[in-house]
N, C-alpha and C positions, 0 to 999 in steps of 0.2 A: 853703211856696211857694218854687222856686227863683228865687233871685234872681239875675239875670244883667250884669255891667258888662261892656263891651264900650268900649274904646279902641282906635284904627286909628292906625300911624304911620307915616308911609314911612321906611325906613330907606335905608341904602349899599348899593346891590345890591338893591334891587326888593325888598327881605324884610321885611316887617309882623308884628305882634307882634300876638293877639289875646288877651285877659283874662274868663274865665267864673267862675264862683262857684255851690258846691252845696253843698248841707249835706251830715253824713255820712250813715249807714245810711240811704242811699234805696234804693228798690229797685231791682232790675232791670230795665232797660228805661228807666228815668226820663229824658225828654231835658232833657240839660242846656244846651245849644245850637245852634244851627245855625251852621257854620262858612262852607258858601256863603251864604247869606243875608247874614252880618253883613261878609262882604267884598264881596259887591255880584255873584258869581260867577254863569253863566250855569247852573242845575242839569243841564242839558240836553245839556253836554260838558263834564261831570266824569270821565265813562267815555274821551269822544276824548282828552282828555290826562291822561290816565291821574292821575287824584287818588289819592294815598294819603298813607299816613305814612311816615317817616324810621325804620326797624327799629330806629335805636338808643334811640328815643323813645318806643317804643310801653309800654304799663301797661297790667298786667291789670286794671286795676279800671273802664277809658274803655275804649269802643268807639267807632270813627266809619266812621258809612257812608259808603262810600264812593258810593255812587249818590247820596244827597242829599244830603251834607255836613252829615248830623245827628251831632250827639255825642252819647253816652248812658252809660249807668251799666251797666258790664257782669257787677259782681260786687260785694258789699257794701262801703263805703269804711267803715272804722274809723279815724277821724282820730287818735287815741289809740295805736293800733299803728303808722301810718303815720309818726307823725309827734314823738310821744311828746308832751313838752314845748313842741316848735318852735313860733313863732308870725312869722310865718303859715304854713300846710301850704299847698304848694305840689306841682303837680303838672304836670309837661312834656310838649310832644307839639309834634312837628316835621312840618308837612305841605307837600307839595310838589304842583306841577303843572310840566305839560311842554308844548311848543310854546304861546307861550316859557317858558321855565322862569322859575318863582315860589317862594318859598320863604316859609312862614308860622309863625309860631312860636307859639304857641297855649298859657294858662297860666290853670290851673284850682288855684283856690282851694277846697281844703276848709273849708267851715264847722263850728265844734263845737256841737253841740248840748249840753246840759245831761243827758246820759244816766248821769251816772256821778254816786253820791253820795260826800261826804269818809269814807275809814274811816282807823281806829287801827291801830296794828299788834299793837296786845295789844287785848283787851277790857279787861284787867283793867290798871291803873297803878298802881305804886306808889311811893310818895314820902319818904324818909325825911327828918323834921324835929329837929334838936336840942331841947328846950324851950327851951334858950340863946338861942335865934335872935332879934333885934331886931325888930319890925314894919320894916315895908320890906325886909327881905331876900327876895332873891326865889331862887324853885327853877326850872327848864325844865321844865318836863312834855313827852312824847313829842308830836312833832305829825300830826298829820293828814295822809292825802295825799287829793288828787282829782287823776284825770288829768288832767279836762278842761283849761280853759282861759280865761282874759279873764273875762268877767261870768262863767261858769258854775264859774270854778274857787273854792279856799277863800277866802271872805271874813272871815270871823273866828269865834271861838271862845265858847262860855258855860260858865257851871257851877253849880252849883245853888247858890241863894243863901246864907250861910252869915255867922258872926261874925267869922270870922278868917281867911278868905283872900280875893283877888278875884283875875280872870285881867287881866295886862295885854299885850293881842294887839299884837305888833311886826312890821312887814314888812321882809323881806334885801333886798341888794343886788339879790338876779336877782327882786325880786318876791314872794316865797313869803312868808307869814305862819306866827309860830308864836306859841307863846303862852308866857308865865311866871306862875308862879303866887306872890302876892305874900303876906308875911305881914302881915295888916292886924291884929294883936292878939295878944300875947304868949301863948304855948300853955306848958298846965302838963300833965305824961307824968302823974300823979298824978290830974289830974281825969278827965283824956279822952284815951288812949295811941292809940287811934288813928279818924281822923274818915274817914268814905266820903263823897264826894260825885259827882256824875254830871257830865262833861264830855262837852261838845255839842259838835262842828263843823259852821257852815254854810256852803253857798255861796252865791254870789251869781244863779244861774241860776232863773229864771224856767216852772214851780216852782218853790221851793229844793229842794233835797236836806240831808239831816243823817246823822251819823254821831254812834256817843255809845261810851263807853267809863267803866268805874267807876273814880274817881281814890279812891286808899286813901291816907292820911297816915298814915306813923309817927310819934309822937314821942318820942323818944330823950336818953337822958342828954347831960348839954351837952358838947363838946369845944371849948373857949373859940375857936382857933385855929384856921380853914381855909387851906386851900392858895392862894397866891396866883402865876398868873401873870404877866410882865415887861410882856407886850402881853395888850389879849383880843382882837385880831386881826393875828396872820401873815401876811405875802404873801411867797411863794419862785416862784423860776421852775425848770422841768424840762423838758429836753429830750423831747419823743415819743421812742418805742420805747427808752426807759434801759431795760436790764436788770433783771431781778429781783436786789433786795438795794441797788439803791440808793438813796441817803441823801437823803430830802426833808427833811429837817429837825431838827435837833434841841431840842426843847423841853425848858425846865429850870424848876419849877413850886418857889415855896419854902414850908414850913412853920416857923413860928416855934415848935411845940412840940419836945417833948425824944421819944424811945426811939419807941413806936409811933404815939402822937399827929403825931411829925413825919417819923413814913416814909410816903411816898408813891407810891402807884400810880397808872399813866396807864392810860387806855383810852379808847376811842372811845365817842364818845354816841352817844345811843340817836336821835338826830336826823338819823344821817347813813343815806344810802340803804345797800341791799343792794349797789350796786353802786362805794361809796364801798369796801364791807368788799372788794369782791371785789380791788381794785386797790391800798389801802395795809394797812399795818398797823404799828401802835405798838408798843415796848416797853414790858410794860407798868412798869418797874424804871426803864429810864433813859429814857421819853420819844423814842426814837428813832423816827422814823416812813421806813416804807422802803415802795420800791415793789414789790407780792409779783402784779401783774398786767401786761397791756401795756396802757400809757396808750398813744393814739393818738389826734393832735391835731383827726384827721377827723372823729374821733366826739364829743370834746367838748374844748372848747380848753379849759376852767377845770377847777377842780375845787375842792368846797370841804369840809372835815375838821374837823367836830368835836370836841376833845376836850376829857374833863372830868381833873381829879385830885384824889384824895381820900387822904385820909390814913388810917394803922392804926388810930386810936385810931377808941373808943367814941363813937357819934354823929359820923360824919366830916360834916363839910359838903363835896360837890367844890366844886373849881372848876373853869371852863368856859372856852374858846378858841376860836377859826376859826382855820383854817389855809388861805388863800386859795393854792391852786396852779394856776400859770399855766403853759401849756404851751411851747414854741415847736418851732414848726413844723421838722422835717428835711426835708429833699430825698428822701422815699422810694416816691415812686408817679411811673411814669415817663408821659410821656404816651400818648393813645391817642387812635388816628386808626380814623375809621368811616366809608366810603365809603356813599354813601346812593342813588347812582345812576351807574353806567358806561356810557358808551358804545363797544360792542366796537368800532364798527370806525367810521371815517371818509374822507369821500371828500377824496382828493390836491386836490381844488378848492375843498374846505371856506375860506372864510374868515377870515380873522385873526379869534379874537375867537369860535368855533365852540365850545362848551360843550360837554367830552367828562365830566367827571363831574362830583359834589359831594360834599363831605367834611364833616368838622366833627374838632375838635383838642380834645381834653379834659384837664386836670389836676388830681387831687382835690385837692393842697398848696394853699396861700398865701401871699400876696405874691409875694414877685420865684421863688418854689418853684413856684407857679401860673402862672407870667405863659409863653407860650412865644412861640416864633419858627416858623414853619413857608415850608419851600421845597422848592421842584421839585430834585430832583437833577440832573445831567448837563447836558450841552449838547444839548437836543432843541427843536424848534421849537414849545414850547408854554409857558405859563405859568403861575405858580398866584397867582390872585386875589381878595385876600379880599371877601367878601359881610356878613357880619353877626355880628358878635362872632366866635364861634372858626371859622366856617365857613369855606371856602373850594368854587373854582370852576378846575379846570382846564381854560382854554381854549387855543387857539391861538396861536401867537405869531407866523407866518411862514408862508411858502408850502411846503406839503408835496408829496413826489415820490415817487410808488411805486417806481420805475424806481432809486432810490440807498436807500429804506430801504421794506419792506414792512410795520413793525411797529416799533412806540418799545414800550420797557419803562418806564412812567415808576414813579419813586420815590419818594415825599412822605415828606420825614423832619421830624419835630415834634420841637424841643428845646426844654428849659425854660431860664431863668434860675438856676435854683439854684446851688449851690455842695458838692458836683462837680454838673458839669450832668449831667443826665439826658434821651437821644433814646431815641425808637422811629422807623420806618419799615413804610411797606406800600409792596408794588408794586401797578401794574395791567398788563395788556400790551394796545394798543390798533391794532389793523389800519388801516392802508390802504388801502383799496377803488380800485381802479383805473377811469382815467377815459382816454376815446381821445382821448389830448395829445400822440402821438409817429404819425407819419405814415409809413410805409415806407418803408426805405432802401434800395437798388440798392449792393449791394458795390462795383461801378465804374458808374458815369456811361457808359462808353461799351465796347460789347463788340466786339472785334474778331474775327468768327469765319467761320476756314480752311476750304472745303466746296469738297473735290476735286469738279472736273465732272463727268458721267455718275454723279452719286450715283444710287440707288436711289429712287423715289419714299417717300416716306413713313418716310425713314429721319432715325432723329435725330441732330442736326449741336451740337446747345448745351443748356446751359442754364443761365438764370439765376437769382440769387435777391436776396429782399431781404427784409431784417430787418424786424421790428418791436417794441419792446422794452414794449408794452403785454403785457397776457394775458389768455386770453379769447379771445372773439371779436373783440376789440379786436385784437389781434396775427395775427387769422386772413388770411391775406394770399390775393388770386386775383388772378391773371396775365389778361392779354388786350392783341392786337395794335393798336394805334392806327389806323385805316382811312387808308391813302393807293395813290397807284397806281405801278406800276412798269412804264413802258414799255407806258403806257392801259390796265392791269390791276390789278386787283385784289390788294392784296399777300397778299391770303385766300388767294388761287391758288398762293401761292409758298411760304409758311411758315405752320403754325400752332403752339400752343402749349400745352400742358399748362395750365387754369387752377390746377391746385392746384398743381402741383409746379414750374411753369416753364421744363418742356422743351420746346426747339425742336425740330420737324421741318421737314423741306422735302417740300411737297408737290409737286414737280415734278423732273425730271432738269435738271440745270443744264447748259451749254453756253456754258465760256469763250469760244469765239468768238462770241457773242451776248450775251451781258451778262455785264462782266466783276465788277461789284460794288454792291452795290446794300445801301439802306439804309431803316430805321423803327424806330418804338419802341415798346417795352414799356410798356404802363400797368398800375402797382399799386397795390391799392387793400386797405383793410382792410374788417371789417366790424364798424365800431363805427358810432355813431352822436354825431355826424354822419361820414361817412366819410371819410379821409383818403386823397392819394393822391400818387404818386412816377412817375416815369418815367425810363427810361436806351434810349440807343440803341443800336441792336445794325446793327455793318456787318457785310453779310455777303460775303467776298470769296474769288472762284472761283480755285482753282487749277486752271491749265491741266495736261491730261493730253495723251500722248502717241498722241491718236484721229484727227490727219489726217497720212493718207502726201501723201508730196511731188506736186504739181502739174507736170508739164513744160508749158511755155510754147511754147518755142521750141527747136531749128527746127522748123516744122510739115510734115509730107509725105503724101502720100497713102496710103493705107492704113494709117495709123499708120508708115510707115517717109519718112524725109527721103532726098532724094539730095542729095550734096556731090561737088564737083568736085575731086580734086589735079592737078596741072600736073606734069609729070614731071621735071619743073626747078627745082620747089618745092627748097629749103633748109632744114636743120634748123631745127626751130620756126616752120615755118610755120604761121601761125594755118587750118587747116580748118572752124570752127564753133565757136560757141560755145552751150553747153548753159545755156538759161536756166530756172529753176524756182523755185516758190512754194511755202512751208509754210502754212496756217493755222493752225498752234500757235504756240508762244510762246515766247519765249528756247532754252534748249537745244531744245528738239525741233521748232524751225522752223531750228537752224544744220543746213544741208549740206552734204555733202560726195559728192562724183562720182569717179566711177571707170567704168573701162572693164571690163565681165563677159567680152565672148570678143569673138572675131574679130582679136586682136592677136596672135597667136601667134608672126609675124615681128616683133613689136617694131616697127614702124612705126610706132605711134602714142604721142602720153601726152597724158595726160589731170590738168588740175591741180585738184589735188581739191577745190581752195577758189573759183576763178571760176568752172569746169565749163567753162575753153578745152580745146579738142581741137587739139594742134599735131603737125607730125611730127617724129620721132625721128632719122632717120637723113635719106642721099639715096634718092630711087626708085630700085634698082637692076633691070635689067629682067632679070637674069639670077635674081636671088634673090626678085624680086614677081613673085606671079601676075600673068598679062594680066587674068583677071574682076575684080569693085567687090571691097571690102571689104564684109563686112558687119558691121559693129560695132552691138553690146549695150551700150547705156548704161546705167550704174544711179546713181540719183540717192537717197541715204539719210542720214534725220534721224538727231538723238542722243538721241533720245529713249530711254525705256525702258520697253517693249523696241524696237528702233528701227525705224521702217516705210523702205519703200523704192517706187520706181516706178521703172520702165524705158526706155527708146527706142531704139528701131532706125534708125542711120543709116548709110546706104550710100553710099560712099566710092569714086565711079570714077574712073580713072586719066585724065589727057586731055592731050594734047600741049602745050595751052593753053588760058586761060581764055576763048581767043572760038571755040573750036571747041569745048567744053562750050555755050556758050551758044548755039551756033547749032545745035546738039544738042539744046538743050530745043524752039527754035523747030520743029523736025521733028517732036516729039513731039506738039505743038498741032494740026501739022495732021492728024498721024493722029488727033486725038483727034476735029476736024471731021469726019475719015471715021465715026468710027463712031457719029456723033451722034444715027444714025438708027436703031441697032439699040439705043441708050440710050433712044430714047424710045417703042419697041413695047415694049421690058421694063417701064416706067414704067405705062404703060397697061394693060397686065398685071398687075401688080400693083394698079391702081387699082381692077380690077375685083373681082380675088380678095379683096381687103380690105373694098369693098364688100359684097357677098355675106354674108363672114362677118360684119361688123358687124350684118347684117340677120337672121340667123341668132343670134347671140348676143341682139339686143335681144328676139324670138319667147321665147329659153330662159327671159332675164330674167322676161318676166309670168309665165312658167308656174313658173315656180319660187317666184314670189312667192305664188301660190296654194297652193302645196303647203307653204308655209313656215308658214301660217295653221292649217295641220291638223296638220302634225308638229310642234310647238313644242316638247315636251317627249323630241324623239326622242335627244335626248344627256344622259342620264345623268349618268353615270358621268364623274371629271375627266378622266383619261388617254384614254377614248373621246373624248372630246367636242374635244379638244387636238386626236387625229387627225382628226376629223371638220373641225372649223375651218384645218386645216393641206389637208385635200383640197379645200377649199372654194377656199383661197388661192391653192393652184398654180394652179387657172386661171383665176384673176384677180389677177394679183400687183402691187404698187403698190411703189414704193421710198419708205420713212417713215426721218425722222430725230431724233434723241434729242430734238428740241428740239418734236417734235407731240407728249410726253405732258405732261401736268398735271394737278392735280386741284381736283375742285368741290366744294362744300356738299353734304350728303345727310343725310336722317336715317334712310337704311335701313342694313342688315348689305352692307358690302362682304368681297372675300375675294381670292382670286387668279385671273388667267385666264395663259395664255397665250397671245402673238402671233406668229405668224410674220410677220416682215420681211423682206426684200430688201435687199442690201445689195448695191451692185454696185460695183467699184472703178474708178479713173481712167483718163483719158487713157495706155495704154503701161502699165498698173500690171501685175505680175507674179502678183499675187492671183487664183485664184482665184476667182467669184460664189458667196457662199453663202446659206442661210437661217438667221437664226436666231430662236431662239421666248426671246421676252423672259420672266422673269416679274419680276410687278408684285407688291410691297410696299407694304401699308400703313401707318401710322400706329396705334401703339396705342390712339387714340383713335379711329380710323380707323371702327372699327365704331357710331359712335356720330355724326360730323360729317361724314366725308372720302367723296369717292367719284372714284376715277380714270378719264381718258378718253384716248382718242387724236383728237388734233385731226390734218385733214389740211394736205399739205405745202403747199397754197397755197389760199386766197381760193375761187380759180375753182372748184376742184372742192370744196369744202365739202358740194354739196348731193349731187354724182356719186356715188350710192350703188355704180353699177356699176363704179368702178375705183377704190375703197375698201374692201381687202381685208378690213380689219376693225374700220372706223370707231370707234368707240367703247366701252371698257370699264366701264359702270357698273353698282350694284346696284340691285334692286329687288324685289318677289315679283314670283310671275307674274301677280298679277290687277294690276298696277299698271304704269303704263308713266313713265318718268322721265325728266328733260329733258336731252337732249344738247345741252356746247353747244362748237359750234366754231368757232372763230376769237372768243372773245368773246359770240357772239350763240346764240340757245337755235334749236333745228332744227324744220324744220315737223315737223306731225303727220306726214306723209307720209311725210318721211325715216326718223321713229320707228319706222314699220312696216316697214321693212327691217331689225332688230334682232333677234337669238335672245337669249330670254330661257329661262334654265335655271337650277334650284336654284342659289344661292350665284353665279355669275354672269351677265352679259349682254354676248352677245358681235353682232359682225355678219357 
């Protein structure tokens, strides 16, 4: 029947000690306990926190399930191999659990059964007795061994009953009984030379067991003198691991006889183990006992040495000793560390106090040899904690950072007390698992960025970025604009932004003289969880370019040409006019400068290039001035680059004085009443021809909106369709400026069109009218979000599809029709259908 004790302690560190007891040679399979049971354990999440044993714990001879926390007998226990001698047999096993970690320590007692009976090591013994010999003198006979142990080991000895000896059974220091054989009756070599009797050993085990062996007595001519030694028990001490040949002792044994009677030889009794012979040995002349093995204090600290001496002579009696050798302990097993569970890797938000492995510190020596010290190496934010006798617990010490350390190497180094001392060490290497603690950063807080006007739609002007020192998806950073409006629009309209990479574009053509700087911010965000998020502003500020020629003001005249008066009496520097003009650019390329292009050829005039006074140079001389005006070419030109210019024609007639110039214009008023009336049959003329044609265009308009319906698809081709849209324009041409393109939201494929515009120049301007055919650029994302349009130049006509050359540029297929929107607001259906829709664009 296995008998099972079971005590439960709490120990330091949550770790319980539990205590089982089995006999040996049980079989296989035999349970010998339940280990969740007798802790109170739930059987049911022994598997979710992972139950098992400690590797360095584990013995072939236990098994424990781990699914029930049964113990059992895995392979036959032989307490006697196990254990030899030792009492109690002892058997170790370290079990743990996790979430929370538990640590159990679990101690299984072999019991010895009675399997083994005493034997002799001879069958045969024999005894040699002087006849000399006194009653009372006693001989050792060889003793008996049994393995076993406690009640089952040798209890004492017999011998068959007899007239002249008895045994008197003695027990040693460590326990062992032997026996002596005593003479109780003077023996005569003459009557009866030599007597046989049968020696029994029993044990005390339940059966008994017996062993027997035939004890032979010699008896032998007397040798009056035996050998006497000084002590009959020695005690010396020896260092473990002394080398072979040194000196435990020397014994000096005396005989009172003379020649052979008192030479004597030493040897070892026949008492001492196999394994006494294997490790000393005597001389056998002088008594010298020396170590011929390695004693090692691990395996037995005493040791004890029989020995008998006997003299040359005829009939020797020996004599007999103990040699009690006492070890002491060296310093020569270092220690050893056994990691029983690692946790690789730990999160940065782990806890003080967070359980990354469990160890245990071993040392086979003794005393302060055995005793160690064990610590964390280095300065790392973790600590090593002791648990339960040698164990330890390396947890946390402090707050961890992936972002300054991704990985600690830590190093448990175990030192002994001895003398030299003795370390070992192990490492582990233990990760940092990264946790989103770092929010994204914006390299500057505020971007200040340069975007010359008449950029390109959809062309890119910046970009930003901003860190994030997580990794992962933790560190994954996506851009997007903050929603506000600029100037009651949408800032969507005006710039967008690469989510992954952070590049600005501008979706619109900008126009310093209509906003000169304008400003929002970037929102960055990661994709950890919870997500973290950063913002910087971005101004974004218009450099003026050199895209308006100069304005003239003043003086104003009829036909584009002024008349001015000179008085022929005028004096040099006379003021004649002054030339007033406006730039709408900005610093250098709104400063003018005036000059006179022709008409000066006699020097009469100059012109100050920085007011635009017109004075004269010389006096009128009538012999060297023509009688007709002057007619002078003003040119008024920025500094810009490259620099524009505009012109005026002012005509400059000669007049006696300035009240016969004025009553010279008064004459011209009234011819102008004569001809009042052929100004207003022209008027009316016109009113009608314009009429007509209006009514005549508005007739082509329906019919062409019909045929627009059937031919949808008649322009192909880009370069066709460019001319076909550029023939469409001539005769309906609109003047558009940089500031009606922009762009909207789309989620179809945009691409390029071209527009022909109208561009016509100023008041006097020397320029030329030309057309030119824009093209539109999108946004590398463009194909995915963007879609551009041409808004028109005012309010009023938004809806006038008929003097909107080419309304709107967006994409869409053909079966889909998409929302135009101008001025802000999305266009009716009606307007929609005034739009040619063709592969890859949509034009009107």
């Amino acid at each position: 029947m296995i008998l099972i004790f079971l005590f439960f302690s709490i120990l330091d560190g949550g770790l319980s000690q539990l205590h089982f007891s089995v006999p040996e040679e049980q079989e296989r399979g035999t349970v010998v306990g339940n280990i969740a049971e007798d802790l109170g354990l739930d059987i049911t999440k022994l598997s979710a926190r992972r139950f098992q044993t400690v590797p360095s714990s584990r013995t072939p001879y236990l098994e424990v399930n781990l699914e029930n926390g049964a113990l059992v007998v895995n392979e036959r226990i032989d307490r006697e191999e196990i254990c030899r001698q030792t009492v109690p047999c002892l058997l170790h096993l370290e079990v743990f659990l996790e979430n929370p970690l538990e640590l159990f320590r679990v101690e299984i007692e072999v019991m010895d059964i009675n399997d083994n009976p005493p034997s002799f090591p001879e069958t045969d013994i024999t005894v040699e007795i002087t006849e000399s010999a006194t009653p009372g003198t006693r001989f050792p006979v060889e003793n008996a061994f049994d393995p076993d142990v406690g009640t089952n080991a040798l209890s004492t000895y017999a011998i068959t009953t007899n007239n002249y000896f008895y045994l008197d059974v003695q027990t040693q220091g460590d326990g062992n009984r032997f026996a002596e054989l005593v003479l109780d009756k003077p023996l005569d070599r003459e009557q009866q030379a030599v007597h046989r009797y049968v020696l029994t050993a029993v044990d005390g085990g339940q059966p008994q067991k017996t062993g027997t062996a035939l004890l032979v007595v010699k008896v032998l001519d007397s040798n009056d003198n035996a050998p006497t030694f000084d002590q009959s028990v020695y005690s010396v001490s020896l260092r473990e691991n002394s080398p072979v040949g040194t000196l435990v002792i020397q014994l000096n044994a005396t005989d009172m006889d003379e020649g052979q009677n008192g030479e004597i030889v030493y040897s070892l009794s026949s008492h001492n183990p196999p394994r006494i012979r294997d490790l000393f040995n005597i001389d056998s002349r002088t008594g010298r006992i020396e170590v011929t093995g390695e004693v090692d204090y691990e395996e037995s600290s005493t040791h004890q040495i029989y020995v008998q001496a006997k003299d040359m002579g005829p009939n020797a009696v020996p004599a007999h000793c103990k040699v009690l050798v006492k070890l002491i302990d060296v310093n020569d097993n270092t220690p050893e560390i056994s990691f029983s569970t690692v946790t690789e890797s730990v999160s940065e938000q782990a806890a003080p106090g967070t359980v990354i492995a469990l160890l245990s510190v071993m040392d086979r020596d003794s005393g302060e040899n055995g005793q160690m010290t064990c610590e964390l190496h280095g300065e790392v934010p973790f600590k090593l904690k002791s648990s339960f006798k040698n164990y330890y617990t390396i947890v946390t010490d402090g707050p961890l950072d992936r972002e300054k350390a991704e990985s600690y190497t830590l190093t448990v180094v175990a030192k002994d007390k001895g003398v030299p001392s003795l370390s070992t060490s192990k490492s582990i290497k233990v990760h940092v698992s990264d946790e989103n603690d770092n929010a994204p950063r914006f390299m500057q807080t505020v971007y200040d960025v340069y975007v010359t006007e008449n950029n390109v739609p959809g062309a890119y002007i910046y970009a930003v970025s901003a860190v994030d020192p997580d990794v992962g998806q933790n560190a994954y950073v996506t851009y997007s604009i903050l929603e506000c409006e600029i100037q009651g629009m949408s800032i969507l309209t005006y710039v967008s932004i690469n989510s992954e990479n952070g590049y600005l574009y501008a979706l619109r053509s900008f126009d310093y003289e209509q906003i000169k700087e304008f400003s929002f911010m970037v929102h960055a965000k990661d994709s950890g969880a919870p997500e973290l998020t950063a913002n910087a502003t971005v101004n974004v500020i218009i450099v003026d370019q050199n895209d308006n020629a100069p304005s003239i003001i003043a003086p104003l005249g009829k036909n584009g040409t002024a008349r001015e008066h000179l008085p022929r009496s005028a004096e040099p520097g006379y003021l004649v006019t002054r030339i007033v003009a406006t730039d709408a650019d900005d610093g250098e390329n709104a400063r003018l400068s005036y000059s006179i292009l022709r008409g000066n050829e006699l020097g009469m005039f100059r012109m100050d290039w920085r007011t635009g006074e017109l004075r004269t140079a010389r006096r009128v001389s009538s012999k060297r001035d023509p009688p007709h005006p002057y007619d002078l070419l003003i040119e008024v030109r920025d500094h810009g680059q490259p620099p524009l210019s505009s012109s005026a024609s002012i005509n400059v007639v000669l007049v006696d004085s300035i009240v016969e110039g004025r009553s010279g214009d008064r004459g011209s008023v009234k011819s102008k009443e004569g001809s009042l009336d052929l100004t207003l049959i022209l008027i009316i003329a016109l009113g009608s021809v314009s009429f007509i044609f209006l009514l005549a265009m508005i007739v082509l308009a329906v019919r062409c909106q019909k045929e627009k319906k059937l031919n949808i698809y008649t322009c192909m081709a880009g370069d066709s369709c460019c001319q076909c849209c550029s023939r469409q324009a001539r005769g309906r041409k609109k003047k558009l400026s940089k500031s009606d393109i922009m762009l909207v939201q789309s989620t179809n494929v945009a691409s390029t069109a071209q527009v022909p515009v109208e561009e016509s120049g100023s008041f006097g301007s020397h320029h030329q009218n030309q057309n030119y055919c824009y093209q539109v650029c999108l946004t590398p994302e463009s194909a995915k979000t963007d879609l551009m349009f041409l808004k028109p130049c005012s309010p009023s006509r938004s809806t006038d599809t008929e003097h909107n050359p080419c309304g709107a540029i967006v994409t869409g297929y053909a079966d889909q029709q998409p929302d135009i929107i101008s001025n802000g607001s999305i266009l009716s259906s009606e307007v929609k259908t005034h739009f040619i829709t063709y592969p890859g664009n949509t034009l009107s």
